[in-house]
C-alpha positions, 0 to 999 in steps of 0.5 A: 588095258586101261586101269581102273583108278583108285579112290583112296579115302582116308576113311577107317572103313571097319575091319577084322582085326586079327591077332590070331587067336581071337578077331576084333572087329574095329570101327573106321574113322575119317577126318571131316572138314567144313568148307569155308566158302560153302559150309560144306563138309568134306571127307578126304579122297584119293590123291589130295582131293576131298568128297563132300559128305551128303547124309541126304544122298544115296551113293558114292560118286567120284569124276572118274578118269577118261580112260576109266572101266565100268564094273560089269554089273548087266543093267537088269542086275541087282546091283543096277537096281540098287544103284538106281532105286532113288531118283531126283524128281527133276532128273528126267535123265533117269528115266527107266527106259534110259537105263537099259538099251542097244547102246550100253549094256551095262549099269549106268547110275544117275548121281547127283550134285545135292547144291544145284541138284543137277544129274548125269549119267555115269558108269557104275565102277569097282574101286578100293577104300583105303583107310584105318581102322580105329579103337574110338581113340586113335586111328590103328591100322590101314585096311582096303575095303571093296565098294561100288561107286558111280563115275560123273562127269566134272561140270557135276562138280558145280558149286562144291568146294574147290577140289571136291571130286565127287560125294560120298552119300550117307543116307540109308540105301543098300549103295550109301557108303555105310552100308558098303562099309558094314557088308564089306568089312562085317561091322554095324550098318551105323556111323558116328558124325561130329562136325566140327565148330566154326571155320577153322583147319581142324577137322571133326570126325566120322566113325564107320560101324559104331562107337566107341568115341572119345575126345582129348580132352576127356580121354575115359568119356565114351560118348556113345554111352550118353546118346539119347535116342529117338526113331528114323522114320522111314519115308517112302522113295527117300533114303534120307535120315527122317525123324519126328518133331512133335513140338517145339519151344522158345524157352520154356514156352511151346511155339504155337505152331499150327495143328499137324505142321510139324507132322506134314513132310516130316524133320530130315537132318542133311549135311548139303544145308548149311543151315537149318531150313523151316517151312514157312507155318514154322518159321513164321511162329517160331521167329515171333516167339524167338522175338518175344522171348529175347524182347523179354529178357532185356526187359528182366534185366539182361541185356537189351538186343539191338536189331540190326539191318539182316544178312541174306538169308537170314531175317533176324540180327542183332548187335553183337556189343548188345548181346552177353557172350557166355560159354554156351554162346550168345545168351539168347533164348534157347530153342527145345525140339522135343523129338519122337520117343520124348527126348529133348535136343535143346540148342543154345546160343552156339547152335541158334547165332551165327556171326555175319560181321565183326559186329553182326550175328543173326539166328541162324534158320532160314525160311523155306523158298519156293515152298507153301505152309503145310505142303507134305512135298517138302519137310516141315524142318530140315536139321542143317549143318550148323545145327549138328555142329559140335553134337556127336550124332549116331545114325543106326540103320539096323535098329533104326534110331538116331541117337545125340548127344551135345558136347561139353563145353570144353570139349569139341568135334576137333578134338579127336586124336587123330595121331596112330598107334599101333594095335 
């Protein structure tokens, strides 16, 4: 009889920790790594491979091997329903009459590559996380966690990063893999995520079933503790983590963007951008008023930046021997997103510039493509990767809230201690 593979995923997924008088649920933990070719995130899989993180995508798949079982999930099953409950707009394989027929009488699922945005079909299977819990310090102790996960043909694996085998979805439907987690294992359906700075080997972090979190370098600081908070905001046919923007400012300065933009198709934070993604009736305004502010700070003395032909795809560089450097970044105009409940995520030069050569850095928000201004199909901002770097980030499914908090300067993602103890 064939073997069902095993994923083993070098994520702490949550468990009951147990002296024997007294149980003690822990967290789990997992290394996240930045691509440097695509920018991604990746978190480690069975066997030296990595899945890629995707806080937009609603299910864990892996390429499976050929010999491979399907679980035995009935297509009419809830289970079945689940794993289907999201579709791609451009997947037409997933169409409901493809689900069920003579042919295959148990559960297929339609993952899908969050770069090209390509599907296929795939058999749902039972496999078996392998991970450590964790104290919010270290890593602590092994544990197996069940899960369901669909199986995808390789050429799905396009555009990933090289040895990627699949994509472990974060988003808030019932088969993302922290939901999993929480019904398995009976922690919170919440997860800590901190992406690491830059393109070095040394990983960021992400914790399954809530805090604590501490770093290295400042060992008694929880982080958890500093999280400001603002609601997810639900949308319909999409399990991606949305939120609200009510305005935004270039200093102290509010960007003039149009009545209801900010509103129209919403903010959504996803892993699969590299960088931050604006509408056009924001980038537009807020690109001018970036401009102005920078323009106006040469003029009252700082230093005075020079333009210089853009990188794709950005549209805005500078010189870097004309910009000062401080420990907050390059000192540019800070950007505020003020946020649904009223709290303030301000960005400053580490967030906003990016260095494109030895001499180079642009602003690091791109317009949308393929896109009009106001049109609700698409979100008005969509928060990437870069964006998040170096903010510990609390996506809370339960109470339904994203919580923040920025680093110190000192401190950074890779900092967490990744060495076990015992319990």
């Amino acid at each position: 009889m064939a073997r069902l593979p095993l994923l083993v995923l070098a994520v702490s997924l949550a468990v009951l920790a147990s002296p024997a008088s007294s149980k003690r649920v822990r967290s789990v933990l997992a290394p996240v790594t930045k691509d440097p070719a695509t920018r991604l995130y990746t978190i480690p899989f069975h066997y030296g491979a990595n899945i890629v993180v995707d806080t937009a995508g609603p299910l864990v798949w892996s390429t499976c091997a050929p010999d491979h079982l399907p679980a035995a999930f009935p297509c009419k099953s809830a289970t079945c329903r689940l794993a289907n409950k999201y579709h791609v707009p451009s997947c037409s394989e997933s169409a409901a009459d493809k689900l069920c027929d003579h042919s295959h009488k148990v559960c297929r699922a339609f993952p899908y590559n969050p770069v090209t945005g390509a599907c296929a079909a795939g058999d749902l299977i039972h496999t078996r996380f392998v991970a450590n819990t964790t104290d919010g310090k270290n890593p602590v102790s092994q544990v197996n966690v069940r899960a369901v996960a669909a199986c995808a043909p390789s050429k799905l694996l396009e555009s990933l990063p090289q040895g990627a085998s699949g994509v472990a979805g974060l988003a808030g439907s019932d088969l993302a893999l922290p939901a999993q987690v929480a019904s398995e294992q009976k922690v919170s359906n919440k997860f800590l995520l901190c992406l690491p700075r830059g393109l070095s080997s040394d990983p960021g972090v992400a914790v399954f079933g809530g805090g604590p979190l501490h770093f290295m370098a400042q060992p008694e600081r929880d982080y958890t503790k500093e999280l400001a908070y603002t609601p997810l905001v639900a949308k319909k046919g999409n399990p991606a983590h949305y939120i609200s923007i009510k305005s935004i400012a270039v200093e102290s300065a509010r960007v003039p963007v149009p009545a209801q933009a900010l509103a129209t198709g919403g903010a959504v934070l996803c892993t699969r951008s590299p960088f931050t993604l604006l509408r056009s009736d924001v980038f537009l305004p807020l690109v001018d008023a970036f401009t102005k502010a920078l323009a106006k700070q040469g003029a009252q003395g700082g230093p005075v930046a020079k333009a210089v032909k853009p990188y794709a795809p950005f549209q805005l560089c500078y010189d870097t021997r004309t910009l000062a450097n401080t420990r907050t970044g390059y000192l540019v105009p800070a950007v505020t997103l003020t946020l649904g409940g009223g709290k303030n995520w301000r960005m400053d030069g580490l967030s906003l510039m990016v260095d494109m050569g030895p001499t180079t850095a642009c602003l690091a928000f791109v317009q949308m493509q393929g896109v009009k201004g106001g049109d609700g199909s698409a979100p008005s901002v969509l928060i990437g990767g870069f964006q998040m770097e170096n903010t510990v980030l609390e996506f809370d499914m339960k109470k339904k809230r994203l919580g923040f908090a920025r680093l110190s300067s000192f401190t950074q993602c890779s900092h967490f201690n990744f060495t076990t103890r015992s319990a």
